[in-house]
PDB file with SEQRES, HELIX, SHEET and CRYST1 records, atoms N, CA, C and O in Angstrom:
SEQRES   1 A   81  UNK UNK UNK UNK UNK UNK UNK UNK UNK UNK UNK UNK UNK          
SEQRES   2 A   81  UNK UNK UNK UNK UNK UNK UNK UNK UNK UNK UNK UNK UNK          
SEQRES   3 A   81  UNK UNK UNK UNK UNK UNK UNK UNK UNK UNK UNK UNK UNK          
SEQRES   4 A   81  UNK UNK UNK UNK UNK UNK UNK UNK UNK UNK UNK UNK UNK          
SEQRES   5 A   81  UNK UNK UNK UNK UNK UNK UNK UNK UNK UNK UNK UNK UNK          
SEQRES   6 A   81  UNK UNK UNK UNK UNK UNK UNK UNK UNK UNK UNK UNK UNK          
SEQRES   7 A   81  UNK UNK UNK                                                  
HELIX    1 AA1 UNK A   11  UNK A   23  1                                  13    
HELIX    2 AA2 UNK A   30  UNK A   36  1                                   7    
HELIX    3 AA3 UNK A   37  UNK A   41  3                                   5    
HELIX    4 AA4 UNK A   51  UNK A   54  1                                   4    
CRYST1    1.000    1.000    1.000  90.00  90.00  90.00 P 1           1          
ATOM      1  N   UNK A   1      86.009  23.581  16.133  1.00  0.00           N  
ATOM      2  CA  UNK A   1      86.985  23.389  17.192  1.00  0.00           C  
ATOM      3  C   UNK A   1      86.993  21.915  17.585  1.00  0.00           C  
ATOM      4  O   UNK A   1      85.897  21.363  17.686  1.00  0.00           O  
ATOM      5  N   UNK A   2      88.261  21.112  17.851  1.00  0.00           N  
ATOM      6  CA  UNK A   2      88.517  20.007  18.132  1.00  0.00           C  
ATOM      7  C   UNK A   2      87.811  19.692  19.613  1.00  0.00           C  
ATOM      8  O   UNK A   2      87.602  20.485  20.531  1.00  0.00           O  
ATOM      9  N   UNK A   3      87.546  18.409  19.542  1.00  0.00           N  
ATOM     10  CA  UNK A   3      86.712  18.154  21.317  1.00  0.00           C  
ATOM     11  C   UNK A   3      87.539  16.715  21.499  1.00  0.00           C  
ATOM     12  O   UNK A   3      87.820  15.738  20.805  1.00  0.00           O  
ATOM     13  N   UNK A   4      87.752  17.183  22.839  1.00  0.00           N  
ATOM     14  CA  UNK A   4      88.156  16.033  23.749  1.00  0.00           C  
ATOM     15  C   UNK A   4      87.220  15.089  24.548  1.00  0.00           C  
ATOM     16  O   UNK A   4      86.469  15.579  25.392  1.00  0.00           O  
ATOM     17  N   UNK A   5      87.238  13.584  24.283  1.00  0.00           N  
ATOM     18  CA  UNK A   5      86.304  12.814  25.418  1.00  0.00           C  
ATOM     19  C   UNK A   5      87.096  11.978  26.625  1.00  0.00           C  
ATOM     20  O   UNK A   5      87.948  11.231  26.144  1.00  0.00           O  
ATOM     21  N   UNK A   6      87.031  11.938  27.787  1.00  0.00           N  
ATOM     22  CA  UNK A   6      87.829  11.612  28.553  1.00  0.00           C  
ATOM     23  C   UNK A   6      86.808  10.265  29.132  1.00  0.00           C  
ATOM     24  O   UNK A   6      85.631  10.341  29.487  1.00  0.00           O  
ATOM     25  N   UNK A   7      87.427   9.411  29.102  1.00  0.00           N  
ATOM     26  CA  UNK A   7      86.700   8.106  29.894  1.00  0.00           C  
ATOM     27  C   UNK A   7      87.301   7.388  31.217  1.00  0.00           C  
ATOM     28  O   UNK A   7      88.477   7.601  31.514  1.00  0.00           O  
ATOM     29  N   UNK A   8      86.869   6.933  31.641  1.00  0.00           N  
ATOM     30  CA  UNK A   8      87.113   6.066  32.848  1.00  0.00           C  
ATOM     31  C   UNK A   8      87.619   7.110  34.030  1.00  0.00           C  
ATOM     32  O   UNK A   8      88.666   6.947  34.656  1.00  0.00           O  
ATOM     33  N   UNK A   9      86.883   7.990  34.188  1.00  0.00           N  
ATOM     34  CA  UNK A   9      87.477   9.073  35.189  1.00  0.00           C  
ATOM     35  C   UNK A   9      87.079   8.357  36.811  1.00  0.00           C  
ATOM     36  O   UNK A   9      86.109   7.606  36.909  1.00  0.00           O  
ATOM     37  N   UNK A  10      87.871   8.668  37.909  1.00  0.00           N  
ATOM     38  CA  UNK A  10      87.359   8.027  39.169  1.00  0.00           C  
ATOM     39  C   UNK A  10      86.257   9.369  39.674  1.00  0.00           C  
ATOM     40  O   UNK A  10      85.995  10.529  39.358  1.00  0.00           O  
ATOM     41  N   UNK A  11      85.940   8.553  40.444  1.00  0.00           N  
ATOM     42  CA  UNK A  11      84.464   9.226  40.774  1.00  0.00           C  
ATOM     43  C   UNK A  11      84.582  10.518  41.763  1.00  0.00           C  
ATOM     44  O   UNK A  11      83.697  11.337  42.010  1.00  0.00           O  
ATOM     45  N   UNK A  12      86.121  10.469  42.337  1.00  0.00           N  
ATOM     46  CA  UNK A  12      86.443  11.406  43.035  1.00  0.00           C  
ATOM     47  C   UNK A  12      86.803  12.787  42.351  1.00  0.00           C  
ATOM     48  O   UNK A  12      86.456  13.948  42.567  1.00  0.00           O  
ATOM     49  N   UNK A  13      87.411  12.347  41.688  1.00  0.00           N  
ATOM     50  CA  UNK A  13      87.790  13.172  40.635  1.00  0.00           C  
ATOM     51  C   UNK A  13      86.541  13.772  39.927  1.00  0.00           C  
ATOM     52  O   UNK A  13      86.607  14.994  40.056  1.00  0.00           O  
ATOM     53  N   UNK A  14      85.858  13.549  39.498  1.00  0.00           N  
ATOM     54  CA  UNK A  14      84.178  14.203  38.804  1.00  0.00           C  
ATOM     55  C   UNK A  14      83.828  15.082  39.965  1.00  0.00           C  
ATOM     56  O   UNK A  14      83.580  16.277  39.806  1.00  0.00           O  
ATOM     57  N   UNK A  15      83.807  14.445  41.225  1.00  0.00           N  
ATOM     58  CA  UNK A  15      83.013  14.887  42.327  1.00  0.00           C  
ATOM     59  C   UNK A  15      83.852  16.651  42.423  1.00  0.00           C  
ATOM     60  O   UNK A  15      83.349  17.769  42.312  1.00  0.00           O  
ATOM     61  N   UNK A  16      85.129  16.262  42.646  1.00  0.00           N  
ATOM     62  CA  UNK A  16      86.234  17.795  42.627  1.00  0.00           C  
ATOM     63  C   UNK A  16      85.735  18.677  41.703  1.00  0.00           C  
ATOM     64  O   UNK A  16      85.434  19.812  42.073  1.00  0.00           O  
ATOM     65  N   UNK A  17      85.592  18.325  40.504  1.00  0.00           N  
ATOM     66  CA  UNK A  17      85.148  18.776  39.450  1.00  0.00           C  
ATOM     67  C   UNK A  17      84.083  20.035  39.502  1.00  0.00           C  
ATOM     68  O   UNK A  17      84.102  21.261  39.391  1.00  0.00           O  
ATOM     69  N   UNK A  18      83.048  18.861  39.765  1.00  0.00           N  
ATOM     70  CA  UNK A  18      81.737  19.755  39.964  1.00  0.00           C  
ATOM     71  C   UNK A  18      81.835  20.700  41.463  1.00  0.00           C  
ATOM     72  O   UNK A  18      81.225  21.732  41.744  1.00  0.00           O  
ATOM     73  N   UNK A  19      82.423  20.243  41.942  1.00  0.00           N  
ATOM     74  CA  UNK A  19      82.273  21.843  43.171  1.00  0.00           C  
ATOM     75  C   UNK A  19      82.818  22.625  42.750  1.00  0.00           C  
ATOM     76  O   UNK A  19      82.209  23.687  42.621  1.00  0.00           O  
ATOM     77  N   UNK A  20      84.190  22.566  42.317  1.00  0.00           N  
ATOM     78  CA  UNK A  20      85.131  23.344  41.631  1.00  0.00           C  
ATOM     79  C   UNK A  20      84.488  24.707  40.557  1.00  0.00           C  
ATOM     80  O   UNK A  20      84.624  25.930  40.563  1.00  0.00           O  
ATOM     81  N   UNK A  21      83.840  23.840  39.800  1.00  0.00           N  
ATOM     82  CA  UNK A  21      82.358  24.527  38.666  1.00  0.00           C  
ATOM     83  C   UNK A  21      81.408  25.440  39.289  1.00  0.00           C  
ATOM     84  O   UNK A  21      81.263  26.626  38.993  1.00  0.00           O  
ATOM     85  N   UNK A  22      80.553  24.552  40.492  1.00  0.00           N  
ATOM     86  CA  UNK A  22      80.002  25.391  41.244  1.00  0.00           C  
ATOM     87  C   UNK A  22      80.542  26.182  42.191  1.00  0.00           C  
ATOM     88  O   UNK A  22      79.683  26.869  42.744  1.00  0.00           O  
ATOM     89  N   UNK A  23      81.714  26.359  42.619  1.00  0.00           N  
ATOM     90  CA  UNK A  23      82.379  27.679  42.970  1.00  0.00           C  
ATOM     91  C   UNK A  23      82.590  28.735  42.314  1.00  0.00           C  
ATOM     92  O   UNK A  23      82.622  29.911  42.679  1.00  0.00           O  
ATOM     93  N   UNK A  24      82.757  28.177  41.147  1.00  0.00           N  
ATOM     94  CA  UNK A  24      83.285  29.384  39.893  1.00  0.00           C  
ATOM     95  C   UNK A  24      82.251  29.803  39.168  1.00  0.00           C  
ATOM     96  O   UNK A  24      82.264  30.630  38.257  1.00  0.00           O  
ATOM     97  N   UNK A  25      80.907  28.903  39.822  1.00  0.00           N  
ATOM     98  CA  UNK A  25      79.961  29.801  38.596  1.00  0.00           C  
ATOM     99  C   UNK A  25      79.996  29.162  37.368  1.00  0.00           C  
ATOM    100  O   UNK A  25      79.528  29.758  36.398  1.00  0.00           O  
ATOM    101  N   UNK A  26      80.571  27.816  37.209  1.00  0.00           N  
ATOM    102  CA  UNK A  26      80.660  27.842  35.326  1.00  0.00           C  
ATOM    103  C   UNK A  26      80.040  26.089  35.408  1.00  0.00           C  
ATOM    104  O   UNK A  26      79.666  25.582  36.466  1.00  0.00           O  
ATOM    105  N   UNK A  27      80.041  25.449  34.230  1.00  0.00           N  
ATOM    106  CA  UNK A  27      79.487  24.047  33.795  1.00  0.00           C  
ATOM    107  C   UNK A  27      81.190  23.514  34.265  1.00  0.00           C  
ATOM    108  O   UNK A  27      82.282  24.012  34.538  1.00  0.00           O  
ATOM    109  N   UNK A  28      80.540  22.202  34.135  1.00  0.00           N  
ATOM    110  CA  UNK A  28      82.109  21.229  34.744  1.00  0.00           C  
ATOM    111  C   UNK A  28      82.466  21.228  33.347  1.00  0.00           C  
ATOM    112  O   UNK A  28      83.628  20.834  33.439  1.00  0.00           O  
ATOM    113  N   UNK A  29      82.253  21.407  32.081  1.00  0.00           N  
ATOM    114  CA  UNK A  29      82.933  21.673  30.862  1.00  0.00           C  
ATOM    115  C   UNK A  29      83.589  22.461  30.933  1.00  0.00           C  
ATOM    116  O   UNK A  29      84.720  22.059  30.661  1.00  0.00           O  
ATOM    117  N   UNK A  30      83.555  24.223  31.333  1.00  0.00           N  
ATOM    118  CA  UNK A  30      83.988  24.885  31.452  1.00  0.00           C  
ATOM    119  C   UNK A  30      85.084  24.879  31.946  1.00  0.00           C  
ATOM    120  O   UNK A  30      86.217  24.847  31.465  1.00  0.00           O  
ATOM    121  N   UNK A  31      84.604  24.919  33.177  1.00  0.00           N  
ATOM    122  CA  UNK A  31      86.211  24.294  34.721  1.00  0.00           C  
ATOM    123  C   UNK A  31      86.862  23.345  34.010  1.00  0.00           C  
ATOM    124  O   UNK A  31      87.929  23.322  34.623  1.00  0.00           O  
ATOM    125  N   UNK A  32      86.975  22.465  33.055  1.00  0.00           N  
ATOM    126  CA  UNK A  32      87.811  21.276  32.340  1.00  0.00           C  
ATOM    127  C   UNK A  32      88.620  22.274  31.665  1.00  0.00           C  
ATOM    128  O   UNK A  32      89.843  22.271  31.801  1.00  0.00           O  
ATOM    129  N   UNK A  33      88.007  23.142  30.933  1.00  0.00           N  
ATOM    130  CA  UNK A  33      88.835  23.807  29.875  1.00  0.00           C  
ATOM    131  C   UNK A  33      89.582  24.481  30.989  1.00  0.00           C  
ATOM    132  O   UNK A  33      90.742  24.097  31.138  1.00  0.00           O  
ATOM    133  N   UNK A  34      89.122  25.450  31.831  1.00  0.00           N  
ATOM    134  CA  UNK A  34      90.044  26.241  32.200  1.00  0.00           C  
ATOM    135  C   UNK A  34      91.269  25.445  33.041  1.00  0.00           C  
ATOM    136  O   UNK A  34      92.338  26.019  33.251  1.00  0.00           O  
ATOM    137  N   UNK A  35      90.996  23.970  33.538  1.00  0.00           N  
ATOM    138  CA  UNK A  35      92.011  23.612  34.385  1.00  0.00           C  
ATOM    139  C   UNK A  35      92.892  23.358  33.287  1.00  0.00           C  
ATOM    140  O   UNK A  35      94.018  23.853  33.249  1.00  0.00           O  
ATOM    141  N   UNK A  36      92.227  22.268  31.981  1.00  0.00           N  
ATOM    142  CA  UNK A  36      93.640  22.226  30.906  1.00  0.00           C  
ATOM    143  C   UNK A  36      94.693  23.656  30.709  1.00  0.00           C  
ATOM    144  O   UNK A  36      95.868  23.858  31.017  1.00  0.00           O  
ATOM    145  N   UNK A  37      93.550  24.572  29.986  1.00  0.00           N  
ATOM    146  CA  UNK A  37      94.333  25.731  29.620  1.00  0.00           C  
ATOM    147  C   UNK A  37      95.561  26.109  30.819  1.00  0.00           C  
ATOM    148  O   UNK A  37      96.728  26.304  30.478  1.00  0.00           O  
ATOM    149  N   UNK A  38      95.099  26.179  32.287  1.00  0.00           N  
ATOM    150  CA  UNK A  38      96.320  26.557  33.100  1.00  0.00           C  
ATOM    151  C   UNK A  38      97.009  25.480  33.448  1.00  0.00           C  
ATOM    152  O   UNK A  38      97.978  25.763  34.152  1.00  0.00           O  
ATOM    153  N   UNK A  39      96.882  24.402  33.233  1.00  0.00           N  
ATOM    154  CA  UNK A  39      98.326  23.687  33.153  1.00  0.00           C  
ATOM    155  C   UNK A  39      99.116  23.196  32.005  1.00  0.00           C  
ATOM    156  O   UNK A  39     100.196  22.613  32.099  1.00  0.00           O  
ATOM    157  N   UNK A  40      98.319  23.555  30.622  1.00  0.00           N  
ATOM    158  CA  UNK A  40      99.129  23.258  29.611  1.00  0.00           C  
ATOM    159  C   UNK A  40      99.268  24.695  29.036  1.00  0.00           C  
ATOM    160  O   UNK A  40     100.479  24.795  28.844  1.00  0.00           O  
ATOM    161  N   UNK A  41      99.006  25.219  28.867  1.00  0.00           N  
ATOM    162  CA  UNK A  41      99.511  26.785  28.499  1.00  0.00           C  
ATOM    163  C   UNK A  41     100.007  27.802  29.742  1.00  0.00           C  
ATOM    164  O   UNK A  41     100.434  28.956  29.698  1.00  0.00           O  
ATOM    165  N   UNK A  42      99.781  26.926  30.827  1.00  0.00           N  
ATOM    166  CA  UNK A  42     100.528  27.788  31.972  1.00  0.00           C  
ATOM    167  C   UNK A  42      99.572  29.695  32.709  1.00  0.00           C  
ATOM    168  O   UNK A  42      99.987  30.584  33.452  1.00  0.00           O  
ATOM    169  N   UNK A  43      98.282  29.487  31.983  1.00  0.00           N  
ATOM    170  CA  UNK A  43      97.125  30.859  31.982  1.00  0.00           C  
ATOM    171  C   UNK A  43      96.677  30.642  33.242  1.00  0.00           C  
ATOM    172  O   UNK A  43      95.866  29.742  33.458  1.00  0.00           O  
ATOM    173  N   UNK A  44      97.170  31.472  34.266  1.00  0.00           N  
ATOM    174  CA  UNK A  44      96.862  31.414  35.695  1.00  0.00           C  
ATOM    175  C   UNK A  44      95.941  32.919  35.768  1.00  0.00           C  
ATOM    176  O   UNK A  44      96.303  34.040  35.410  1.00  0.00           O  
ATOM    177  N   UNK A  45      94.549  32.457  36.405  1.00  0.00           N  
ATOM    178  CA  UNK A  45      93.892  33.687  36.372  1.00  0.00           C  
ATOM    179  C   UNK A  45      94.242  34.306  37.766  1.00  0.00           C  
ATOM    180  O   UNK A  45      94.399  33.567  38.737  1.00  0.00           O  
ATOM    181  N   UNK A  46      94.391  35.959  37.881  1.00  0.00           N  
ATOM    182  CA  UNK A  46      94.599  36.527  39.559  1.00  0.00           C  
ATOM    183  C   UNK A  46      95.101  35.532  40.558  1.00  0.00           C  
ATOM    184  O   UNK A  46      94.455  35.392  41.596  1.00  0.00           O  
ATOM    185  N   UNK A  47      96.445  34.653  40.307  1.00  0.00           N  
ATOM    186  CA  UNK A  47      96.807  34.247  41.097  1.00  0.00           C  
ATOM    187  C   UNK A  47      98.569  34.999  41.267  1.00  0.00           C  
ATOM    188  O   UNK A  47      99.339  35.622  40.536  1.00  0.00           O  
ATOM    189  N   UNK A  48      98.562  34.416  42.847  1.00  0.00           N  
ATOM    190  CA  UNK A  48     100.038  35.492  42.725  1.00  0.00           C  
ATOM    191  C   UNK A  48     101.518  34.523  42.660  1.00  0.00           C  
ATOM    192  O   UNK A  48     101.603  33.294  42.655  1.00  0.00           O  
ATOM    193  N   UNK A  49     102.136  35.098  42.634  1.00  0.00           N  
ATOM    194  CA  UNK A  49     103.530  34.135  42.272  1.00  0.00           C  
ATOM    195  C   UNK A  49     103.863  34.068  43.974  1.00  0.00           C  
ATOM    196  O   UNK A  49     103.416  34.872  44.792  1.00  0.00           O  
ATOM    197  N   UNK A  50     104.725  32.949  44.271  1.00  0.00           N  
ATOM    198  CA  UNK A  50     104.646  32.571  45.272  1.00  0.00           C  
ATOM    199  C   UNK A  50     105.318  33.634  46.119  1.00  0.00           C  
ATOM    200  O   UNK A  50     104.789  34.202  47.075  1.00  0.00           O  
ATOM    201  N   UNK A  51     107.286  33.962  45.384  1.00  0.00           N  
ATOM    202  CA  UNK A  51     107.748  35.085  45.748  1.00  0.00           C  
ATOM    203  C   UNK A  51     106.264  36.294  46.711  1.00  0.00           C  
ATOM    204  O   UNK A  51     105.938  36.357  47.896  1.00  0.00           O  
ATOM    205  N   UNK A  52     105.854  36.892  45.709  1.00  0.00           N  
ATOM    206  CA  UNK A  52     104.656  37.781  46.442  1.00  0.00           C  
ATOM    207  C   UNK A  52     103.384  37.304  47.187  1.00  0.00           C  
ATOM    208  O   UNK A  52     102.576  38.187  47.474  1.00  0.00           O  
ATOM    209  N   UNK A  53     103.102  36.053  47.532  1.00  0.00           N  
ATOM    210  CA  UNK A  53     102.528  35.142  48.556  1.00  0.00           C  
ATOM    211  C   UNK A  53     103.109  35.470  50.061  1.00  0.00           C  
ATOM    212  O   UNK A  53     102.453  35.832  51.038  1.00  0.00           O  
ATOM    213  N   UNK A  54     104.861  35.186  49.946  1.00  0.00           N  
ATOM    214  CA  UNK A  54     105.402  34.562  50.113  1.00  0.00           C  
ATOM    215  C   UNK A  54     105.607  36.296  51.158  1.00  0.00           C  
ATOM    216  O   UNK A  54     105.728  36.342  52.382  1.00  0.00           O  
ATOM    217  N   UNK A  55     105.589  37.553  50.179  1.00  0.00           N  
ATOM    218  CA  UNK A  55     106.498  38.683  50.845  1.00  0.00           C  
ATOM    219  C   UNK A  55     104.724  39.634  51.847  1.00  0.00           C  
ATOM    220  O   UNK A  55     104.733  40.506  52.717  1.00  0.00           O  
ATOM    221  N   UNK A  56     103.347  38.828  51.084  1.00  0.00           N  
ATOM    222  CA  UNK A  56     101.913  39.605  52.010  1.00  0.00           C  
ATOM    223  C   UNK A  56     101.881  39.296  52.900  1.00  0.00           C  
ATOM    224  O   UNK A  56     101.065  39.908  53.588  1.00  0.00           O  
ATOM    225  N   UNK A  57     102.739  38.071  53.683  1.00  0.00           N  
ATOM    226  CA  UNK A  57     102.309  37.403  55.052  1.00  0.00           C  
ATOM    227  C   UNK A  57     103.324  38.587  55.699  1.00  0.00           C  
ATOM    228  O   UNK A  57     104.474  38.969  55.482  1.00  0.00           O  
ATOM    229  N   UNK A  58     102.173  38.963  56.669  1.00  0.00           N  
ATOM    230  CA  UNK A  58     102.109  40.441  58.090  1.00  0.00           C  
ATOM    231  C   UNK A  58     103.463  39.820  58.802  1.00  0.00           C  
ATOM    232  O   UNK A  58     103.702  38.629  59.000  1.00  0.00           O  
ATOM    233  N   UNK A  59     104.345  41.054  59.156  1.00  0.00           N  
ATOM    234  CA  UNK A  59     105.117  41.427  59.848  1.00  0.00           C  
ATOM    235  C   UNK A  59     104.796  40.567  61.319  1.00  0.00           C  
ATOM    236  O   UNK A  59     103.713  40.023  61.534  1.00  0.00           O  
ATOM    237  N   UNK A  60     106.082  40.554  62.385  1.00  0.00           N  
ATOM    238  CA  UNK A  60     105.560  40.160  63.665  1.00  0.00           C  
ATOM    239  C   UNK A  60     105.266  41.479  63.876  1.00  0.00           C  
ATOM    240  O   UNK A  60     105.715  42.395  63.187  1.00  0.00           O  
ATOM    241  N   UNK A  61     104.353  41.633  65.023  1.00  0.00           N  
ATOM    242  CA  UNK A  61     104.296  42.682  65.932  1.00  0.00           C  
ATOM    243  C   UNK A  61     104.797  42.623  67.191  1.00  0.00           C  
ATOM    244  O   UNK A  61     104.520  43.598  67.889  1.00  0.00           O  
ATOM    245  N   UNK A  62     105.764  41.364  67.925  1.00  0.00           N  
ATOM    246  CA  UNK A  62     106.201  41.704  68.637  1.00  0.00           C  
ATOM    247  C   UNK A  62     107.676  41.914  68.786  1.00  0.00           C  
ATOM    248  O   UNK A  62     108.173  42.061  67.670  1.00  0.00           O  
ATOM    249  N   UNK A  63     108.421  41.972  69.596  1.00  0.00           N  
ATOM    250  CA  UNK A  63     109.973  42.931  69.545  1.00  0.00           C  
ATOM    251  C   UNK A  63     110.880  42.005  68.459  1.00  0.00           C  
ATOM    252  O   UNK A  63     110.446  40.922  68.065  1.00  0.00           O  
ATOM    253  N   UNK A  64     111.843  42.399  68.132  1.00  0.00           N  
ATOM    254  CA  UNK A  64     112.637  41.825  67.060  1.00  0.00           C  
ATOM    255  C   UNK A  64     113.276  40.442  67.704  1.00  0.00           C  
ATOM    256  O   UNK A  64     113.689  39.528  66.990  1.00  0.00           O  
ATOM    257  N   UNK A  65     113.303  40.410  69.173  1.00  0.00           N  
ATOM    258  CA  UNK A  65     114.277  39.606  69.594  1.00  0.00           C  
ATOM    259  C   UNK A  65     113.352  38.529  70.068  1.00  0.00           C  
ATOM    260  O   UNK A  65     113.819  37.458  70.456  1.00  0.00           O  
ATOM    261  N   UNK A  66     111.844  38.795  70.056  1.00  0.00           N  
ATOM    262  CA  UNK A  66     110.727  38.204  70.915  1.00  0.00           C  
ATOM    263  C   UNK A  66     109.968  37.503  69.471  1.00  0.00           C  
ATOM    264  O   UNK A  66     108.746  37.371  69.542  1.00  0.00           O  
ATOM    265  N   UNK A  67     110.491  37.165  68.494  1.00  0.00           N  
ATOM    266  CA  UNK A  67     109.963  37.113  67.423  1.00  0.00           C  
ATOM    267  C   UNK A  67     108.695  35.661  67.663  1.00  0.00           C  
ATOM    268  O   UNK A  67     108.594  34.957  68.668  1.00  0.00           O  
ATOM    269  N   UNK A  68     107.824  35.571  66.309  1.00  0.00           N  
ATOM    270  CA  UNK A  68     106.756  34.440  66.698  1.00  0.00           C  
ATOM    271  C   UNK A  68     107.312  33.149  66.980  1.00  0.00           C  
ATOM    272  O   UNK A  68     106.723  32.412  67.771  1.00  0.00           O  
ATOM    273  N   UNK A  69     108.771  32.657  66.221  1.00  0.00           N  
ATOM    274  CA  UNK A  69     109.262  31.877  66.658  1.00  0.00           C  
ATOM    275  C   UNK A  69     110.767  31.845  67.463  1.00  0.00           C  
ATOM    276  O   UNK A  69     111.760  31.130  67.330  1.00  0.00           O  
ATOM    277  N   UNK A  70     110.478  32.822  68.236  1.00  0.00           N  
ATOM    278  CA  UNK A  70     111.991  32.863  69.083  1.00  0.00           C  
ATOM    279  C   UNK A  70     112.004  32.139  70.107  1.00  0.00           C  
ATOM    280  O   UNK A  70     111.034  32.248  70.857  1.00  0.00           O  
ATOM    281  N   UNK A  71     113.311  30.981  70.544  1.00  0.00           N  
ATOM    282  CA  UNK A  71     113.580  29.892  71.378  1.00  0.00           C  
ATOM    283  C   UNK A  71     113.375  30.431  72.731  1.00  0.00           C  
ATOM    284  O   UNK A  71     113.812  31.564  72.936  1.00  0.00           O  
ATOM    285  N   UNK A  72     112.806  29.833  73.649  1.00  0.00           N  
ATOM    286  CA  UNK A  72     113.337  30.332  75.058  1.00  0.00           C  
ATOM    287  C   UNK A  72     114.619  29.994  75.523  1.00  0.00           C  
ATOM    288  O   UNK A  72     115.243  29.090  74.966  1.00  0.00           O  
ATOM    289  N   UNK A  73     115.152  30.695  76.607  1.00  0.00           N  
ATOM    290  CA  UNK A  73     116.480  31.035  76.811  1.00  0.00           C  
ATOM    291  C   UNK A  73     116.852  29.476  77.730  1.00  0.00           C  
ATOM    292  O   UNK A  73     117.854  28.972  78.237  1.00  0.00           O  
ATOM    293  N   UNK A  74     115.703  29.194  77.607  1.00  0.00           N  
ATOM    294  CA  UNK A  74     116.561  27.864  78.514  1.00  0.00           C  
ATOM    295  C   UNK A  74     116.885  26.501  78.236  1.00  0.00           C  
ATOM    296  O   UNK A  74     117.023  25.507  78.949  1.00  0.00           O  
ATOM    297  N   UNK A  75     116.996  26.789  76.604  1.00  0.00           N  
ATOM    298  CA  UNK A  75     117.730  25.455  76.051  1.00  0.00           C  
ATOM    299  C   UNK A  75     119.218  25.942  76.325  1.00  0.00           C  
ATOM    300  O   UNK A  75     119.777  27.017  76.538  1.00  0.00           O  
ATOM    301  N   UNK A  76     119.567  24.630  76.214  1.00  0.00           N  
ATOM    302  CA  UNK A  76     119.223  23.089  76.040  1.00  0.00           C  
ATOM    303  C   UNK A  76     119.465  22.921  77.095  1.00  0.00           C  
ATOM    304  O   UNK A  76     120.246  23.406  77.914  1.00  0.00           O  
ATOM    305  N   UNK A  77     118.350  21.775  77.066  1.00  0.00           N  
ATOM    306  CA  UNK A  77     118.180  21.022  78.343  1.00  0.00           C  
ATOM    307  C   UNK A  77     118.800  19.558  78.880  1.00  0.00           C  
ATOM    308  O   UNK A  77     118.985  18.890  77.863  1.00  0.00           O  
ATOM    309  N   UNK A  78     119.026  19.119  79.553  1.00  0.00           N  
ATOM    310  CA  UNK A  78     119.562  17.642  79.806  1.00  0.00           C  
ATOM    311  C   UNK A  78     118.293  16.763  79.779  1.00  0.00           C  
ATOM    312  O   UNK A  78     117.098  16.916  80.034  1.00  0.00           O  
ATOM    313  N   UNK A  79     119.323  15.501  79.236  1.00  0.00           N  
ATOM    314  CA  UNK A  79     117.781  14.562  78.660  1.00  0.00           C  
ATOM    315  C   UNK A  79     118.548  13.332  79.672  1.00  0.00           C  
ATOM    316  O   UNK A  79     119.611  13.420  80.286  1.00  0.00           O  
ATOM    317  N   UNK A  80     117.930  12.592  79.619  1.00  0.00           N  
ATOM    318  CA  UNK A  80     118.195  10.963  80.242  1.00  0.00           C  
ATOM    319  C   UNK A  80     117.822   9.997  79.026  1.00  0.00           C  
ATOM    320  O   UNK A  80     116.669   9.712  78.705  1.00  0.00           O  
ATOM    321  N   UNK A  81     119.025   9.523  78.378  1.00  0.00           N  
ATOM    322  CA  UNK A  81     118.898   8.740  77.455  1.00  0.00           C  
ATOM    323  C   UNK A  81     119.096   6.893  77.739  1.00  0.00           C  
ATOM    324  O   UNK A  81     118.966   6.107  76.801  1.00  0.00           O  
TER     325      UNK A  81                                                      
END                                                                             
C-alpha cells in the first residue's frame, strides 16, 4: 500500500490531531487516514445529514403564538435619532 509523508505541518494542527486520536481511541496515523478518507471519498461515520440535525431539535413547549422567539407586542418603538 502506497504511504503518504506530510511535512511542515503547524504545530496547531498536530496538536488537533492528537486529541482528536485520543478521543477516538486510535494513533494520530489512524485519525489521518480516517480524516482523508471522509473528505476525499466523502465516508462519514454515524453522522447525520444536516436536513435530520436540522428536523431532532425539540419542539417549543410553549403556546404557538408565545413561541421561543415571538416579538413582544410593543414594537416598534420610537427612537431619537
Amino acid at each position: 500500500m502506497p504511504q503518504l509523508i506530510v511535512r511542515n505541518i503547524e504545530d496547531a494542527v498536530v496538536r488537533q490531531l492528537r486529541t482528536l486520536a485520543a478521543t477516538h481511541g486510535v494513533s494520530m496515523e489512524e485519525e489521518h487516514r480516517r480524516l482523508l478518507r471522509s473528505v476525499l471519498l466523502g465516508e462519514r461515520e454515524n453522522r447525520k445529514s444536516f436536513s435530520k440535525m436540522l428536523l431532532s431539535i425539540p419542539k417549543s413547549t410553549v403556546g404557538e403564538s408565545e413561541g421561543l422567539f415571538a416579538r413582544q407586542g410593543d414594537l416598534p418603538r420610537e427612537i431619537d435619532l
